[in-house]
Structure formats: structure tokens, C-alpha cells
C-alpha positions, 0 to 999 in steps of 0.5 A, a space after each residue: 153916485 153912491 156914497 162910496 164913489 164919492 169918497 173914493 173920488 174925494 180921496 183920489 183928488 186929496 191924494 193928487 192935491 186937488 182940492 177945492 177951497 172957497 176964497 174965503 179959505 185963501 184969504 185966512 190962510 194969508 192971515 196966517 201967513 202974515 202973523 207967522 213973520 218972525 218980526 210980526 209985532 203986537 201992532 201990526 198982528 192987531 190991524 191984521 186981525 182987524 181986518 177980519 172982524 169975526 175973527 177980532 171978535 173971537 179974539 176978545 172974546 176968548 180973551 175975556 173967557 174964564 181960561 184966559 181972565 183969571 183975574 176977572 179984568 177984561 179986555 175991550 180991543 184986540 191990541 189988548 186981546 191978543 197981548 193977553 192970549 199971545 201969538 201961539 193962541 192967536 194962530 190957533 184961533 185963525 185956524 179955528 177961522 178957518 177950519 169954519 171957512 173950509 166947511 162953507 157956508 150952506 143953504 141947505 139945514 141939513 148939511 149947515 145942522 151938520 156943521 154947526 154940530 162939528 163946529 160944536 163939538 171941535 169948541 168943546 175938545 179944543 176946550 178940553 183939550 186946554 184943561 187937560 193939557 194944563 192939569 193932566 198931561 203937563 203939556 203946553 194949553 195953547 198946542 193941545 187947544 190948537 190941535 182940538 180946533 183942527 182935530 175934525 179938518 177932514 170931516 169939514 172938507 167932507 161936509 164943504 163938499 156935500 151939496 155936490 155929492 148928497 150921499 155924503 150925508 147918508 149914515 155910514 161909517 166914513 172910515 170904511 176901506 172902498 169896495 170900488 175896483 178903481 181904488 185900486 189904482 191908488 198907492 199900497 200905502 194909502 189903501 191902509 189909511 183910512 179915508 178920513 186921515 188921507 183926505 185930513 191929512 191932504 187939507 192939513 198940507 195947506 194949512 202949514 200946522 205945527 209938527 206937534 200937531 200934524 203927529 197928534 191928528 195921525 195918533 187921532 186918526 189910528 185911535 190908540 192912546 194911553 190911559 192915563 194920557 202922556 202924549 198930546 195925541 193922548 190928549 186929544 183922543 180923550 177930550 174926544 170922547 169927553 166933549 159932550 157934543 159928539 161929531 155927526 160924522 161920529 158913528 157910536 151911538 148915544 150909549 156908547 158915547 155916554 158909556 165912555 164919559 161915564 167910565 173914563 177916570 183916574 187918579 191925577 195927583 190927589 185928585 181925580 179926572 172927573 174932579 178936575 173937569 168938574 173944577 174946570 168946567 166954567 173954563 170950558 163952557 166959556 172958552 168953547 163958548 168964545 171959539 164958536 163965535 
């Protein structure tokens, strides 16, 4: 099977809701759950995430980033951790548990290279996404974080699946249109997708994200945005471009990568973009940092 067999298999099965996800995923996903209760409390959010230590782990650990200790007190527990964060910064911080669970766990270094990169790159844009949403679009730093962690779902199911299908590592654009006469089988509106937004947008459906979100993935996927940027979608779309790791499922090459970061700026206020990375740039090494534990 050549690599666009396997996609076309792969988005038949996102598009019949046949997908395949490890134990692991199911159990963060009752995590979830639990701490989307209305009545969820401070106390029993606590024992939940205890229960998973890496997560407790990342929980602190954000916590005590620059982002969230501006006052340079830190936190020892997770009572303490999640009080400071909030429940909105909780849930993104399990979806970061389990954007890693749907990409597994592979013994082969090529394909756990692969995600650990993605994994990488998703820290640096949910981190820049915060800064950018805080200083620049004026939107809500927890949404815009939420939204760069889960922003590169597809690309993680893709890898999960890579053992089983190894052409899917091989250099190619995963964004193609299929040239197999059997997709045409597939309906006339999925044909103007690209895989990647139908295969992301099938694991999306299981992980019950805000709508806010699920928008700013589609704009994401079609890659318009507007500079400067208004909308979240706008928002995620550049941190994109700016993380400094790119995506190894990215097909731009070293110098249009670094032809992007050197040319994106403007004016915001008195400022400008780059000044406020630059101001900003302990807050994102630290919160990216804390989402890859």
C-alpha cells in the first residue's frame, strides 16, 4: 500500500466514525468528563487529576510558569495549581494529556522523533497562542491556549497510526486530494476537504471541545487569516508560523519557515509584534516548557 492508499483508507474510516484509540485515550477522556460537571469543586477536580500523576505533574508545573506566577510564589500541590490556573486552563491542560495519548507511544525512533517534534511544536503555539491572545487579539489566553494544544489532533492520529502503515512517513504533502478512483465513493463535500481537516475534524468529534475552538481548527485547516489578526483562527494561524519548531508533517522548507518569522510584524498599540514577543518570550519558553512534561 502506497501512501495515498493509506490516507484514503484513513479518511474513509474518519468519515464512518471508525476510529481507533488506545485505552489510554478513553480513560483521559473520562477525566474530561468528570471535570466538566457543573458542580465539579476545587476538591474533587484535585483527586481527579491526582489520579493521573503525569497530568498532576504538568498542572504544577504550568502553574509555576512565568505566564501563570507573576508574583513569583510558587505552588507545591494540585489543590493549590488548579485554584491558580482555573477550570478553563485545567480542561486545556487534559486535552494536552490527550492529544499525546491519541499519538501513542512508539517503539520505533523514527516515528516517536516525529512526535515528539509535533508535540514540541503543538507546546510552543499553545504558548504563543496565549501571549498573542493576551497582548494582541484581546481574546481570552486560556481559549487561544486550548486551541494551539489541540490545533495538530489530525497530525497525531496520522502518526498513532504509522507503525501500521509506514508509507505514512514518507515526505509527501498530507493535504493532497486522493488520486484513488475509490474515493470517489466519498461524499461531494468531503472531497473539498483536505485530509487533514476530515481526519481532525473525526477525532475532534470525540473530544467534545468548545465551538470557539472547533471554528478556529476549520479556519486552521483552510489557512486564511487576517493581519493583523482579529479572530482566534487568526490567532492560531500565526503562532503557527511563529513556533520556532515547526511541524514534521510541515511541508515548507527551512527558508520559508524562516522567511515568515522574519517577516510577520506590525504595530499593536505602541508597540510592535516582535517587541512583544520579545517581552514575552520567558513566558513562552516556560509555559511551553511545562505543556511538554
Amino acid at each position: 500500500m502506497n501512501k495515498s492508499e493509506a490516507l484514503d483508507l484513513l479518511v474513509k474510516q474518519a468519515l464512518s466514525d471508525d476510529l481507533i484509540f488506545s485505552a489510554s485515550v478513553a480513560t483521559s477522556l473520562r477525566v474530561q468528563e468528570a471535570i466538566d460537571v457543573a458542580d465539579c469543586s476545587l476538591d474533587s477536580a484535585a483527586k481527579i487529576i491526582m489520579n493521573e500523576p503525569l497530568l498532576a505533574a504538568k498542572v504544577v508545573a504550568v502553574a509555576n510558569s512565568v505566564a501563570y506566577n507573576r508574583s513569583s510564589n510558587s505552588v507545591s500541590n494540585v489543590r493549590a495549581a488548579i485554584a491558580r490556573l482555573g477550570f478553563n486552563t485545567l480542561r486545556a491542560l487534559v486535552a494536552s494529556l490527550v492529544m499525546r495519548q491519541i499519538a501513542g507511544a512508539s517503539k520505533h525512533p523514527v516515528i516517536r522523533a516525529k512526535i515528539n517534534q509535533l508535540w514540541e511544536h503543538s507546546a510552543q503555539v499553545a504558548a504563543i497562542s496565549q501571549v498573542l491572545a493576551r497582548r494582541v487579539t484581546k481574546l481570552n489566553p486560556d481559549t487561544a491556549m486550548f486551541a494551539g494544544i489541540v490545533h495538530e489532533v489530525g497530525g497525531f492520529y496520522l502518526l498513532s497510526r504509522a507503525e501500521e502503515f509506514p508509507c505514512l512517513l514518507e515526505p509527501d504533502d498530507l493535504s493532497g486530494a486522493s488520486d484513488d478512483a475509490n474515493f470517489d465513493e466519498l461524499n461531494e463535500t468531503s472531497q473539498q476537504d483536505s485530509q487533514e481537516a476530515i481526519i481532525g475534524r473525526a477525532v475532534l468529534k470525540n473530544l467534545n471541545l468548545p465551538s470557539e475552538v472547533n471554528d478556529a481548527l476549520e479556519a486552521l485547516w483552510y489557512g486564511l487569516r487576517a493581519m493583523p489578526p482579529e479572530t482566534l483562527g487568526d490567532t492560531l494561524l500565526l503562532a503557527n508560523e511563529l513556533a520556532r519548531t515547526v511541524s514534521p508533517l510541515d511541508t515548507r522548507t527551512d527558508s520559508d519557515n524562516n522567511r515568515c518569522e522574519s517577516e510577520i510584524d506590525f504595530v499593536v498599540g505602541e508597540g510592535t509584534l516582535h517587541s512583544i514577543l520579545e517581552e514575552s518570550e520567558d513566558e513562552v519558553i516556560t509555559l511551553s516548557a511545562a505543556l511538554i512534561i
